[in-house]
Steps between C-alpha positions, in 0.01 A plus 500: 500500500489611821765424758513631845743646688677448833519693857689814426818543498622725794649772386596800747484783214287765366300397207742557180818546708811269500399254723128452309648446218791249577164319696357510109880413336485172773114455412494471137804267465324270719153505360476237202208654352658827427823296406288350230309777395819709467737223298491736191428813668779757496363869525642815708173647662478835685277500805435851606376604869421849561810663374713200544643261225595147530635293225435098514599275189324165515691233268554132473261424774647746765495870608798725529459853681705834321547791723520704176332479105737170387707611232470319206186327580204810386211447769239385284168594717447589888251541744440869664233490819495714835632328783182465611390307177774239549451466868153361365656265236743353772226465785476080509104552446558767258119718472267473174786561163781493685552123476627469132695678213219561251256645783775708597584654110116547378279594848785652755522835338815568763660237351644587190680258229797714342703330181443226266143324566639185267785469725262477766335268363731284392627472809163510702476115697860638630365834594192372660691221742756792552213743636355210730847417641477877647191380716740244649820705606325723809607836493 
């Protein structure tokens, strides 16, 4: 099922900072696809950028943003990319593998899958909306 996104959200904020991601906290709770996709999700994910971390739990249909590891709540996998990697992923036309989760894992060899690969999995229709929400919050 494919379902297409709207105009980009303004955001006035480097790609990854605060204001990106409260665009992508706004974003995902209201996008109905990823709210149904991510009914039963609840996983703490690391996405890593150069040398920083970010720490994102996506549960009960939403997204909540951790500006440290989340006690309590182990980060099951992450994501670790050069900037220049997710730049490509969050471009609205993104170029050939950059456009979905599983092209990213097995043929981007910058982009590296750290963790649990069932967890992914388990949680991958939420994982996939969540990546294609990033193409629709402009950096």
């Amino acid at each position: 099922m494919r379902t297409e996104l709207s105009e980009p959200v303004p955001v006035c904020g480097a790609l990854f900072g605060d204001e990106w991601f409260a665009g992508l906290v706004a974003r995902t709770a209201s996008d109905g696809p990823f709210a149904v996709a991510a009914r039963q999700c609840d996983c703490v994910l690391g996405l890593f950028v150069d040398t920083t971390e970010h720490w994102v739990r996506l549960h009960a249909g939403g997204m909540e943003r951790h500006p440290v590891e989340p006690l309590g709540h182990g980060w099951r996998f992450g994501f670790m990319a050069p900037l220049a990697t997710w730049r490509q992923v969050c471009q609205p036309v993104p170029p050939p593998l950059h456009a979905d989760l599983f092209s990213l894992v097995l043929r981007v060899p910058e982009f590296l899958l750290l963790g649990d690969r069932l967890a992914l999995m388990q949680n991958a229709a939420a994982v996939q909306r969540w990546l294609t929400l990033f193409r629709s919050v402009a950096p």
